[in-house]
PDB file of N, CA, C and O in Angstrom:
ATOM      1  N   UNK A   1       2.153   8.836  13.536  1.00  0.00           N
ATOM      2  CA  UNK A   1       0.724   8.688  13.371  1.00  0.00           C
ATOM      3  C   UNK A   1       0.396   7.202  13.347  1.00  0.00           C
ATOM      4  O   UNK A   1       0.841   6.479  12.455  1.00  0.00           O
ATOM      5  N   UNK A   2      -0.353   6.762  14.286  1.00  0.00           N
ATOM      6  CA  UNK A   2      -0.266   5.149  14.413  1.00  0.00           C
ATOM      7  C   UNK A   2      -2.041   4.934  14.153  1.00  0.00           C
ATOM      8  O   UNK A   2      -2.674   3.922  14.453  1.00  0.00           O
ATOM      9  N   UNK A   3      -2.665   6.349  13.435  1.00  0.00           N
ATOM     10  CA  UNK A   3      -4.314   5.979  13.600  1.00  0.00           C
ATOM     11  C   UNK A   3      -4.261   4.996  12.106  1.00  0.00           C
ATOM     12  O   UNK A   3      -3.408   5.038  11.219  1.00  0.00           O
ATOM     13  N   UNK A   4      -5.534   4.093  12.205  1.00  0.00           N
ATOM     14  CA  UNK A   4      -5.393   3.341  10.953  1.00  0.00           C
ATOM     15  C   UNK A   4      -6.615   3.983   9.846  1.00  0.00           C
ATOM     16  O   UNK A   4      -7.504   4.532  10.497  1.00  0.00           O
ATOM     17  N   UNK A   5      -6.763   4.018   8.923  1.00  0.00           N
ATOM     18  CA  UNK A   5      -7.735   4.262   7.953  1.00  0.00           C
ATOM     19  C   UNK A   5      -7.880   3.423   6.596  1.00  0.00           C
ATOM     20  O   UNK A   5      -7.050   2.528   6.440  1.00  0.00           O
ATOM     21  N   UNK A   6      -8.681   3.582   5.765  1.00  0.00           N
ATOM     22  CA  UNK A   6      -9.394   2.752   4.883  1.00  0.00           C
ATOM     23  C   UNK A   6      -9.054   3.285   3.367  1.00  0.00           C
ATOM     24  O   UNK A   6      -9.576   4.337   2.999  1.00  0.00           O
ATOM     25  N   UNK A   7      -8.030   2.439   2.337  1.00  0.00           N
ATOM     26  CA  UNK A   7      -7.585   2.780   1.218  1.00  0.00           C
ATOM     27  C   UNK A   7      -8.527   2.403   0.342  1.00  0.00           C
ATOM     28  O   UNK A   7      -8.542   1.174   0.289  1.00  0.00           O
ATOM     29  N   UNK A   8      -9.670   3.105  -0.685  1.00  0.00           N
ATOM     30  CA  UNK A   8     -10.398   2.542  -1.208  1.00  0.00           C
ATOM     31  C   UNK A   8      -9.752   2.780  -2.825  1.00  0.00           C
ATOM     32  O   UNK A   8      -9.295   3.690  -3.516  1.00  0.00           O
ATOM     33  N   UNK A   9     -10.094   1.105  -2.917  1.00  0.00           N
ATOM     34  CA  UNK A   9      -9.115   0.728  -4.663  1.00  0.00           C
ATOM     35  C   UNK A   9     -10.563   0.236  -5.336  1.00  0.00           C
ATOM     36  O   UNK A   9     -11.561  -0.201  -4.763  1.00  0.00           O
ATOM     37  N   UNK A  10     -10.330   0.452  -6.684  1.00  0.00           N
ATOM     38  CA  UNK A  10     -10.531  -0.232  -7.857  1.00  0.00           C
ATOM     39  C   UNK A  10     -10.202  -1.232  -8.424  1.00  0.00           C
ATOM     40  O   UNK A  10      -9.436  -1.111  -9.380  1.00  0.00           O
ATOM     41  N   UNK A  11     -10.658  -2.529  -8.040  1.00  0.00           N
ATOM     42  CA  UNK A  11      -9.398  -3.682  -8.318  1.00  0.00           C
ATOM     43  C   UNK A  11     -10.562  -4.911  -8.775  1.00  0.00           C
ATOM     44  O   UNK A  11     -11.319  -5.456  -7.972  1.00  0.00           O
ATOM     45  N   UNK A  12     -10.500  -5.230 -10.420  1.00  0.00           N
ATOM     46  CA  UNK A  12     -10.864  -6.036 -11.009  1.00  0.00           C
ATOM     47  C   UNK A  12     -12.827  -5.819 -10.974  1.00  0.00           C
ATOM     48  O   UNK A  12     -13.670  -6.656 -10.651  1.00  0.00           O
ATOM     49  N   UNK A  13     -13.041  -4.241 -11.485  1.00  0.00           N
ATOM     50  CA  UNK A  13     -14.297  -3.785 -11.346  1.00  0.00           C
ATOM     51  C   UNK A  13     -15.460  -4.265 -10.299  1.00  0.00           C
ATOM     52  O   UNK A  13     -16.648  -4.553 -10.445  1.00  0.00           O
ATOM     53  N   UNK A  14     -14.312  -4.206  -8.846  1.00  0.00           N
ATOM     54  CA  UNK A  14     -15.368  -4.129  -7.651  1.00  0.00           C
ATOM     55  C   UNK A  14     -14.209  -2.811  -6.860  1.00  0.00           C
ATOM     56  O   UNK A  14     -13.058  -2.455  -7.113  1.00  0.00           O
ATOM     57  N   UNK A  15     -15.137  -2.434  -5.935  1.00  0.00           N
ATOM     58  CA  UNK A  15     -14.519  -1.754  -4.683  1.00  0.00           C
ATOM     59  C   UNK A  15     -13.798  -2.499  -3.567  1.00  0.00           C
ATOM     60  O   UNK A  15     -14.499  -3.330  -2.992  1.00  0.00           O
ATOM     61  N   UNK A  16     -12.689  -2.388  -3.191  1.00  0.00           N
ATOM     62  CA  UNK A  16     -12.132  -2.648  -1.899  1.00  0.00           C
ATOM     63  C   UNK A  16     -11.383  -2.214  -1.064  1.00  0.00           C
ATOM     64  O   UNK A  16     -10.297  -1.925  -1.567  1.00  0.00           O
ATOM     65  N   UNK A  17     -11.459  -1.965   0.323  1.00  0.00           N
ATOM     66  CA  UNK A  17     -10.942  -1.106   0.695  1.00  0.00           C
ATOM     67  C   UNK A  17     -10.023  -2.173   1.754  1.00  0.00           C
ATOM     68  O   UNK A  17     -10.404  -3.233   2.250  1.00  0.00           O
ATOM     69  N   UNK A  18      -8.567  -1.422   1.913  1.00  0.00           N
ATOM     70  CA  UNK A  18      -7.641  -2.084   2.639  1.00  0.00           C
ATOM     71  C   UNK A  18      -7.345  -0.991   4.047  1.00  0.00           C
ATOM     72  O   UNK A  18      -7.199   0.230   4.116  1.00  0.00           O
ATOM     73  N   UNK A  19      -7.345  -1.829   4.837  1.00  0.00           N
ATOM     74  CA  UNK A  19      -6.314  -0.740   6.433  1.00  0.00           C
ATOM     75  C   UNK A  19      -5.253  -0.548   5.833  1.00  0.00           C
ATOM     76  O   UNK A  19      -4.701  -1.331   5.059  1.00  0.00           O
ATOM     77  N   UNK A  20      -4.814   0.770   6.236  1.00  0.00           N
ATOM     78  CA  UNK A  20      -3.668   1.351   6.291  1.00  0.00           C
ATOM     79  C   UNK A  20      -3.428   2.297   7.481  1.00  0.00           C
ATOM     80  O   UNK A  20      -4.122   2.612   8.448  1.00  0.00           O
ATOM     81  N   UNK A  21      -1.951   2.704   6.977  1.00  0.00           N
ATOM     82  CA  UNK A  21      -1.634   3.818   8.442  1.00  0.00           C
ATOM     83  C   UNK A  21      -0.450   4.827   7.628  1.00  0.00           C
ATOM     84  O   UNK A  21       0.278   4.124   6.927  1.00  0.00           O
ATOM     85  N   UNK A  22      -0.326   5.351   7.606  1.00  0.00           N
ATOM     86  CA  UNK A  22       0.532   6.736   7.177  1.00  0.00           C
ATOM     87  C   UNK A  22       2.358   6.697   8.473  1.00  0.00           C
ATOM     88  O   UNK A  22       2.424   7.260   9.565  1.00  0.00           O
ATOM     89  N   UNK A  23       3.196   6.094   7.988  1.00  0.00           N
ATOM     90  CA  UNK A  23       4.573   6.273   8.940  1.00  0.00           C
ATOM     91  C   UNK A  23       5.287   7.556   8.479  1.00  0.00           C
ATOM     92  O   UNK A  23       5.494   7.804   7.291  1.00  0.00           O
ATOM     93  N   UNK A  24       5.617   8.286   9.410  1.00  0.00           N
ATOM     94  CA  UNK A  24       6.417   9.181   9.279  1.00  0.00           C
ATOM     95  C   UNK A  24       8.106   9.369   9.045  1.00  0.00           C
ATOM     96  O   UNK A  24       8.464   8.253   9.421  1.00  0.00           O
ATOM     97  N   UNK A  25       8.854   9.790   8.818  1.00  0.00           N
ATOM     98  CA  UNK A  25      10.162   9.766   9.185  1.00  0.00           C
ATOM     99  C   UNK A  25      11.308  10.646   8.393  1.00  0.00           C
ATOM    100  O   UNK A  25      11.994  10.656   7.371  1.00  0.00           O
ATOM    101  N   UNK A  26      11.136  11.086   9.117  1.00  0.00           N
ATOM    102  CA  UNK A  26      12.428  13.141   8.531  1.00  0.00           C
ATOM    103  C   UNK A  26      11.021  13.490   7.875  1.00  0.00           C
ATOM    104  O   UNK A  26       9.860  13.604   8.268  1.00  0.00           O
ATOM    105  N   UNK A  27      11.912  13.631   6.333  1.00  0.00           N
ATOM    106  CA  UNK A  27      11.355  14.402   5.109  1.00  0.00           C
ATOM    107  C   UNK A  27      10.695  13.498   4.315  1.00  0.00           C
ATOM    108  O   UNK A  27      10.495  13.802   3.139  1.00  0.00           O
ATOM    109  N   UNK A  28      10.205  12.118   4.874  1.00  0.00           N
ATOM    110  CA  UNK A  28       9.956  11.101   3.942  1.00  0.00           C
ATOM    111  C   UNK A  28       9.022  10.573   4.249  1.00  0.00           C
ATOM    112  O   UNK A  28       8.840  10.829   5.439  1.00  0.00           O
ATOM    113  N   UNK A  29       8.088   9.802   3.788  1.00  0.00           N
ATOM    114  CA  UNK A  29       6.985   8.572   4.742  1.00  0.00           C
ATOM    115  C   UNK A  29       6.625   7.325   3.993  1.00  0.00           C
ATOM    116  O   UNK A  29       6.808   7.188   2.784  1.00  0.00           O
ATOM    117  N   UNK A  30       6.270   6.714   4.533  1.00  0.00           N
ATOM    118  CA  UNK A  30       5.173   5.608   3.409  1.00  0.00           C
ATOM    119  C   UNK A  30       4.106   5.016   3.916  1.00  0.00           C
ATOM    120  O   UNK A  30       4.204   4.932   5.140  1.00  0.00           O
ATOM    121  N   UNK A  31       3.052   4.534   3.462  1.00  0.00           N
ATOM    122  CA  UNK A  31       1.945   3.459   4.048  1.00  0.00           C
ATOM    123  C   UNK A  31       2.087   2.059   4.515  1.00  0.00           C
ATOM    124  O   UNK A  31       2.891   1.148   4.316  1.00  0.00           O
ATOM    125  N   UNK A  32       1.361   2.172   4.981  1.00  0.00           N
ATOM    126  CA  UNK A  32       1.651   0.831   5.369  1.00  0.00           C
ATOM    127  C   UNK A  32       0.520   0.030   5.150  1.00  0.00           C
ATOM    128  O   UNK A  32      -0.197   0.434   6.066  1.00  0.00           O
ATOM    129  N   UNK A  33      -0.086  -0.769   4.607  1.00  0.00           N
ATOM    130  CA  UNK A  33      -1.497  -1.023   4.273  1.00  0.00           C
ATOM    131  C   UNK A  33      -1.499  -2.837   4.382  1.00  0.00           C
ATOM    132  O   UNK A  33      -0.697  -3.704   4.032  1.00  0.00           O
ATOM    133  N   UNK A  34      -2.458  -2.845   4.862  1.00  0.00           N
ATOM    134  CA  UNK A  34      -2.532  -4.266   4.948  1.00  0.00           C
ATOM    135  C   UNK A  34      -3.475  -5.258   3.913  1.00  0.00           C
ATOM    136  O   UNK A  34      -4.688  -5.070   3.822  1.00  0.00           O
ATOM    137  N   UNK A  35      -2.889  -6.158   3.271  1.00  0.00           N
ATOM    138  CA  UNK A  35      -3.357  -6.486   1.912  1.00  0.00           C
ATOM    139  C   UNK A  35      -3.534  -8.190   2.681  1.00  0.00           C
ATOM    140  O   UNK A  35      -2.632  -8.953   3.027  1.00  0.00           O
ATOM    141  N   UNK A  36      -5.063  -8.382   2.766  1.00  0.00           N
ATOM    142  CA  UNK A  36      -4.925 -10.005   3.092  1.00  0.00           C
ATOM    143  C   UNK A  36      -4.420 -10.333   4.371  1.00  0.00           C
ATOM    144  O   UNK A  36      -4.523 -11.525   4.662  1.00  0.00           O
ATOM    145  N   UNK A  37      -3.912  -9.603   5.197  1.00  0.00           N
ATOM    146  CA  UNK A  37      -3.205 -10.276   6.388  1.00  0.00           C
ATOM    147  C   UNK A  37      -1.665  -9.861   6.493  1.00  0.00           C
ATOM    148  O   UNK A  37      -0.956 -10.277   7.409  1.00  0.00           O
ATOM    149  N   UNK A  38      -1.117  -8.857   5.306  1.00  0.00           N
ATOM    150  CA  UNK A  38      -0.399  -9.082   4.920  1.00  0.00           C
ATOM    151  C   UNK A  38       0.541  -7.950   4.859  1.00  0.00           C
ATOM    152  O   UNK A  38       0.373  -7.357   3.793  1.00  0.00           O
ATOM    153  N   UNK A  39       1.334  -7.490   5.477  1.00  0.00           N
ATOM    154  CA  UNK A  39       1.617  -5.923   5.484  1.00  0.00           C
ATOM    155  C   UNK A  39       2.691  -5.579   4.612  1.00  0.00           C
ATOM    156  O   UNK A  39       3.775  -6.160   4.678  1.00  0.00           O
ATOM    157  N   UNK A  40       2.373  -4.380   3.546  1.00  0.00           N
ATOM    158  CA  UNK A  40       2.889  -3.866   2.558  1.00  0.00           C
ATOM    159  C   UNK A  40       2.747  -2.344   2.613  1.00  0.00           C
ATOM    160  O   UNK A  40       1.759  -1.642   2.833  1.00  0.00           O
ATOM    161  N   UNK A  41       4.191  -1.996   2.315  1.00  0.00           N
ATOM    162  CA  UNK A  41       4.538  -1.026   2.528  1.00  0.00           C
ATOM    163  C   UNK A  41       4.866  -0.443   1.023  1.00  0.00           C
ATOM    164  O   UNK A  41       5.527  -1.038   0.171  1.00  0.00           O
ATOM    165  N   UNK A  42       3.990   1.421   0.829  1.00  0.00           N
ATOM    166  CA  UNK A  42       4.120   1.972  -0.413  1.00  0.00           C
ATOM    167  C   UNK A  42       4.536   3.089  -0.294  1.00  0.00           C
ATOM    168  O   UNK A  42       3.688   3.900   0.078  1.00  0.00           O
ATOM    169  N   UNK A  43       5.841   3.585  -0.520  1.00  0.00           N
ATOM    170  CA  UNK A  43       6.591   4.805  -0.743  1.00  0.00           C
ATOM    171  C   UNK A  43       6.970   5.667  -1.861  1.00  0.00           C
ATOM    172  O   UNK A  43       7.434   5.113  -2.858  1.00  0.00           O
ATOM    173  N   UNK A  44       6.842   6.947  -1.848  1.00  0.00           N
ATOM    174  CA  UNK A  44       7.095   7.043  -3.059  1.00  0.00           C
ATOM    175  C   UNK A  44       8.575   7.079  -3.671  1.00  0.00           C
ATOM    176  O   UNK A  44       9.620   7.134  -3.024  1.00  0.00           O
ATOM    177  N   UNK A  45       8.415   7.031  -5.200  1.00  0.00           N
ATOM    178  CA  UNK A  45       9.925   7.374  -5.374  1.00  0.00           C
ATOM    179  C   UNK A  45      10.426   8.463  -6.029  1.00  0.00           C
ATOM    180  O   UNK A  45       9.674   9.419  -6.220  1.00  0.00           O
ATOM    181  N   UNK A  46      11.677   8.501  -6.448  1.00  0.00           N
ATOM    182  CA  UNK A  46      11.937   9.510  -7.556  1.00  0.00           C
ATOM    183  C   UNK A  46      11.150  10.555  -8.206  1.00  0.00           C
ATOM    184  O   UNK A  46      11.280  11.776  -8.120  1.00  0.00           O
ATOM    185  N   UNK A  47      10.469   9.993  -8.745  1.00  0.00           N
ATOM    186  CA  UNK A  47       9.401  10.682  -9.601  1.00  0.00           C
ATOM    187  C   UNK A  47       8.041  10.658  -8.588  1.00  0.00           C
ATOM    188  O   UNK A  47       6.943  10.508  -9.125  1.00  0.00           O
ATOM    189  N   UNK A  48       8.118  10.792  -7.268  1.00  0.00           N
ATOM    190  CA  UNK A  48       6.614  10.597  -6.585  1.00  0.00           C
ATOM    191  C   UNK A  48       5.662   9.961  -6.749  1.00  0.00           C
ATOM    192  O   UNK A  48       4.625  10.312  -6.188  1.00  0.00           O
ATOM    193  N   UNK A  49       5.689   8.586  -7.732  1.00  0.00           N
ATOM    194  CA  UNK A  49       4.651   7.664  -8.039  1.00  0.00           C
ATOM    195  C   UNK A  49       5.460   6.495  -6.231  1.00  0.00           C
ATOM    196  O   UNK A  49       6.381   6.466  -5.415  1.00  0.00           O
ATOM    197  N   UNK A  50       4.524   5.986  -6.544  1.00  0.00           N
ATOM    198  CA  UNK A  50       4.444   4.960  -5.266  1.00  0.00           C
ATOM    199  C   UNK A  50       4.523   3.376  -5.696  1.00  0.00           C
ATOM    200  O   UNK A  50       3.841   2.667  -6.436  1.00  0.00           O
ATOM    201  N   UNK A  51       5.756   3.147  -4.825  1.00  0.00           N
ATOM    202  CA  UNK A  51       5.763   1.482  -5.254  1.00  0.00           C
ATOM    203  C   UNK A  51       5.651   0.985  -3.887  1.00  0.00           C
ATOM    204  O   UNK A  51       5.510   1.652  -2.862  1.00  0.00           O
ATOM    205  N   UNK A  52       5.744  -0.429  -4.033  1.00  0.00           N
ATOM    206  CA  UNK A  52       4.843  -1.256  -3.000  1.00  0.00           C
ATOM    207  C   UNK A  52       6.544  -2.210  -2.777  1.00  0.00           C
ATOM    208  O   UNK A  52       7.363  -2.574  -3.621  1.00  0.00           O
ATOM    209  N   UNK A  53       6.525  -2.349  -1.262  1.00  0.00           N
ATOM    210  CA  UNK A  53       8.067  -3.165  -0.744  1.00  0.00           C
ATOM    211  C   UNK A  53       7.553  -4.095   0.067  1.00  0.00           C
ATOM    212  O   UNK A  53       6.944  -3.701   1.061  1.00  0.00           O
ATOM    213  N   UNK A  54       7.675  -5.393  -0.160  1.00  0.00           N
ATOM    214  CA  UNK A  54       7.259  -6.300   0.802  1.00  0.00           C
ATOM    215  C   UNK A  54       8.340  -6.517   1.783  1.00  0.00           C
ATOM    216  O   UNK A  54       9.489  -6.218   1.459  1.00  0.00           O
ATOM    217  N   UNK A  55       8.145  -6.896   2.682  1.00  0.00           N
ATOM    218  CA  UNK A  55       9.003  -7.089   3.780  1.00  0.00           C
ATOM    219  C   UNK A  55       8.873  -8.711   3.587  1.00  0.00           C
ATOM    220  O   UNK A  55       7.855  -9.401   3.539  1.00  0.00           O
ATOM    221  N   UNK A  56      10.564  -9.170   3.474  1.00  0.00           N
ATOM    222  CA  UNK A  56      11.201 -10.597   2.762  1.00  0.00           C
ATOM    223  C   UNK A  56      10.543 -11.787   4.192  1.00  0.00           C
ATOM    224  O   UNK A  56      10.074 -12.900   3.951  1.00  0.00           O
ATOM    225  N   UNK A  57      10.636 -11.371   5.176  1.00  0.00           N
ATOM    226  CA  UNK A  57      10.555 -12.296   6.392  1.00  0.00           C
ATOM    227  C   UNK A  57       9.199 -12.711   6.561  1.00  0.00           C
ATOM    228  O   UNK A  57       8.825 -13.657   7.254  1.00  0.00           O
ATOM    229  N   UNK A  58       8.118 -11.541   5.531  1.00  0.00           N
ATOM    230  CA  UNK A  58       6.220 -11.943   5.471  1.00  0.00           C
ATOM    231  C   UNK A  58       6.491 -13.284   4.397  1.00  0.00           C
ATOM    232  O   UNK A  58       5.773 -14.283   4.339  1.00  0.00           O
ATOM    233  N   UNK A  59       7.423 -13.084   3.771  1.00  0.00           N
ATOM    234  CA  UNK A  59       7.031 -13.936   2.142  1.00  0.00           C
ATOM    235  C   UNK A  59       6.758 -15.221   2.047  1.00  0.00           C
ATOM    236  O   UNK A  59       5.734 -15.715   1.575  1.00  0.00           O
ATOM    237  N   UNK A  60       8.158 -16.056   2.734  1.00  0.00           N
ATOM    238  CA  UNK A  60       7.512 -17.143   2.878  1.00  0.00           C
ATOM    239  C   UNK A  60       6.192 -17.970   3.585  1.00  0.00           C
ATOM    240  O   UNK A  60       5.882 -19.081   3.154  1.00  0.00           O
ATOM    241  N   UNK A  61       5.676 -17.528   4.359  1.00  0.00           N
ATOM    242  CA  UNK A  61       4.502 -17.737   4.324  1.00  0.00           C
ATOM    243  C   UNK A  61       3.409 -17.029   4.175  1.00  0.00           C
ATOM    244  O   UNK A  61       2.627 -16.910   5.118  1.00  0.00           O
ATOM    245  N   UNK A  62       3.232 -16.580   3.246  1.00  0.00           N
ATOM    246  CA  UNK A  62       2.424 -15.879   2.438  1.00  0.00           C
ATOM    247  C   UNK A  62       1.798 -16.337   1.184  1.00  0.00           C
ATOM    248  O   UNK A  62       2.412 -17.322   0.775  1.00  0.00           O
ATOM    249  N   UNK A  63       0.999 -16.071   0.555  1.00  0.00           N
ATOM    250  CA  UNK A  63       0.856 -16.653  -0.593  1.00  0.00           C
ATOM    251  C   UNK A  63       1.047 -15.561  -1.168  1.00  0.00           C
ATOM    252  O   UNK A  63       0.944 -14.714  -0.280  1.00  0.00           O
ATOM    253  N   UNK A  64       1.379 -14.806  -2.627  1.00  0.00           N
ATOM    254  CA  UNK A  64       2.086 -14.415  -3.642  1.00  0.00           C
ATOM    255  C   UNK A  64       0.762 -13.397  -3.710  1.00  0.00           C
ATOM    256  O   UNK A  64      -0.338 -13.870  -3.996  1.00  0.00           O
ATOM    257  N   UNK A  65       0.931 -11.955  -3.428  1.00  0.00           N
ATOM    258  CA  UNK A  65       0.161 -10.761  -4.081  1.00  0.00           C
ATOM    259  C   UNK A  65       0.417 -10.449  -5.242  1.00  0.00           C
ATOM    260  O   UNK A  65       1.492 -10.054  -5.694  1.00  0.00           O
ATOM    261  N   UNK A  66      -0.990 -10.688  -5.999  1.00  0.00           N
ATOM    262  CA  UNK A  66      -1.097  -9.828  -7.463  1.00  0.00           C
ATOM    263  C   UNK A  66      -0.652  -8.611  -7.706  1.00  0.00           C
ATOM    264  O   UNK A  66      -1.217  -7.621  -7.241  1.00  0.00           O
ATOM    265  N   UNK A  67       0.095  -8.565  -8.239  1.00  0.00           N
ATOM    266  CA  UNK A  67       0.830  -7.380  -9.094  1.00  0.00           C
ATOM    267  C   UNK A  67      -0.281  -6.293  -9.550  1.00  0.00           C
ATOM    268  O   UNK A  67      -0.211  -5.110  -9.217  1.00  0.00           O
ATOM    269  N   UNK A  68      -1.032  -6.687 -10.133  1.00  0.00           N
ATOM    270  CA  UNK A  68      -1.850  -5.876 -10.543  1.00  0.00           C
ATOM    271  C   UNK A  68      -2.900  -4.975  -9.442  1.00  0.00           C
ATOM    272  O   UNK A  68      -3.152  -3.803  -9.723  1.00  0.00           O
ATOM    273  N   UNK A  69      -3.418  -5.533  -8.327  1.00  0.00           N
ATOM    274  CA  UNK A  69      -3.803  -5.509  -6.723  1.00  0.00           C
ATOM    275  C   UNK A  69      -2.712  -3.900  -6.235  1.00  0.00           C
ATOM    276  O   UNK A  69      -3.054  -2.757  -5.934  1.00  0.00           O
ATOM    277  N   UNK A  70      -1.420  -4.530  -6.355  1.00  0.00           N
ATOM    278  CA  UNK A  70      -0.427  -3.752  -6.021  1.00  0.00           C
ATOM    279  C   UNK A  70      -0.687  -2.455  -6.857  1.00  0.00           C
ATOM    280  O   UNK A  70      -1.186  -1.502  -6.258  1.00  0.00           O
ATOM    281  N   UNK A  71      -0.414  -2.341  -8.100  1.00  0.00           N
ATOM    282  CA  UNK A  71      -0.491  -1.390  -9.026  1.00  0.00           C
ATOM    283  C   UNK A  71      -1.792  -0.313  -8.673  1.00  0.00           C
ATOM    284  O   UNK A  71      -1.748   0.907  -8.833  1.00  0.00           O
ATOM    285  N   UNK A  72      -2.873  -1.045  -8.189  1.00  0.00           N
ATOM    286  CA  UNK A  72      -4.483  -0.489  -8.101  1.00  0.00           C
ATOM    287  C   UNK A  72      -4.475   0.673  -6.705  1.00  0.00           C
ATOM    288  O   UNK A  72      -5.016   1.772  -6.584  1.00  0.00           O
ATOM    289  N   UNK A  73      -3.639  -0.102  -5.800  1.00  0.00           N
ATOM    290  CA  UNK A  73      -3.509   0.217  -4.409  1.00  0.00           C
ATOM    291  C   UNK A  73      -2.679   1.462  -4.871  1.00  0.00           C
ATOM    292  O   UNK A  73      -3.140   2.603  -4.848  1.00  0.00           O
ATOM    293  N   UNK A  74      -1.307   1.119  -5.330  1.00  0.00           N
ATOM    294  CA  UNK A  74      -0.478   2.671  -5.467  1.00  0.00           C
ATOM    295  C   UNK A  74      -1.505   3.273  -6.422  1.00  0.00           C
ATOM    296  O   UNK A  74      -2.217   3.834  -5.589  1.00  0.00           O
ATOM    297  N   UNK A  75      -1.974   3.495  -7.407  1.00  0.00           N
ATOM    298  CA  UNK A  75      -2.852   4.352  -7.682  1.00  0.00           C
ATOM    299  C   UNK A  75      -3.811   5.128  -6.748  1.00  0.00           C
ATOM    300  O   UNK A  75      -3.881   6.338  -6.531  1.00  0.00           O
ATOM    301  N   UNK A  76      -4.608   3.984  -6.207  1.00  0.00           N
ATOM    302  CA  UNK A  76      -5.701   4.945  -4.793  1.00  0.00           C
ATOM    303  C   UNK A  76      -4.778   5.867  -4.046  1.00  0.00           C
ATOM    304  O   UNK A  76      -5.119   7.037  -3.879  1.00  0.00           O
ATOM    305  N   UNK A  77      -3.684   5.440  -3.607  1.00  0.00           N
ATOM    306  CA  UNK A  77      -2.658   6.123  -3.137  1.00  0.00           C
ATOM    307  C   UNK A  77      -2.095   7.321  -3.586  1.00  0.00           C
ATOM    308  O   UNK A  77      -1.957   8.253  -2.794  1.00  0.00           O
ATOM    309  N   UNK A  78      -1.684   7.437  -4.992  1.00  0.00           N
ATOM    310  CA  UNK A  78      -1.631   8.608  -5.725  1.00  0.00           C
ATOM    311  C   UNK A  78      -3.014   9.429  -5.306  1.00  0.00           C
ATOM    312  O   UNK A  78      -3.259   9.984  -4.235  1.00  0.00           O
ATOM    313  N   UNK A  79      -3.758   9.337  -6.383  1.00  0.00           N
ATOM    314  CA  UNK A  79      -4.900   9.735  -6.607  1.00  0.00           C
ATOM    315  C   UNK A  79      -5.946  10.322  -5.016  1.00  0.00           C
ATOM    316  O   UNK A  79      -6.973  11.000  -5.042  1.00  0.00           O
ATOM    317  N   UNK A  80      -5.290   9.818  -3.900  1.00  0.00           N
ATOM    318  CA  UNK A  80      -6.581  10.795  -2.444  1.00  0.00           C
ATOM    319  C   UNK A  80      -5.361  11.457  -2.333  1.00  0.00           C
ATOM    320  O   UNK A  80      -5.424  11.941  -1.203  1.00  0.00           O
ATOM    321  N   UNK A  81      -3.973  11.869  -2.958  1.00  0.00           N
ATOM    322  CA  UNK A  81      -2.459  12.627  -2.725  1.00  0.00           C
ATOM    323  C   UNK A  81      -2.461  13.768  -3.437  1.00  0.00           C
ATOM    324  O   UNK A  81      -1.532  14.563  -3.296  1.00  0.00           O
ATOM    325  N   UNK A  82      -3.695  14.066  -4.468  1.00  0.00           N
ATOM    326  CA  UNK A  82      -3.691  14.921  -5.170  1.00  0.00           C
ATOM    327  C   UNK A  82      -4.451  15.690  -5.027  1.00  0.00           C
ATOM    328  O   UNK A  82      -4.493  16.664  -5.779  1.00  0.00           O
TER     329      UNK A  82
END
């Protein structure tokens, strides 16, 4: 599925919504959402909550995503999953 769509978060009591895209693969998938320019990928784990994996080769030039940003995003993520 390569269509893109619109993750809408709660992040520091405004609305924002990020592109994303849904990857497939076997029995598994994750998002792919673009934060800033910046592509981050959220899968779930173990327990089906969703964490966020940066890909090491974006980092250095990047400037440093808020943790908390991250946290907001896997939530929206949970939460349109339910």
């Amino acid at each position: 599925m390569d269509e893109w769509f619109e993750i809408p978060v709660l992040y520091k009591k405004a609305r924002v919504a990020f592109p994303a895209r849904l990857l497939q693969s076997g029995y598994t998938h994750r998002f792919v959402v673009d934060v800033n320019g910046q592509e981050i990928f959220f899968e779930p784990d173990e327990e089906q909550a969703y964490r966020a994996l940066l890909d090491p080769e974006q980092m250095p030039d990047s400037k440093p995503v808020d943790l908390e940003l991250l946290k907001a995003i896997a939530m929206a993520i949970e939460a349109i999953l339910k």
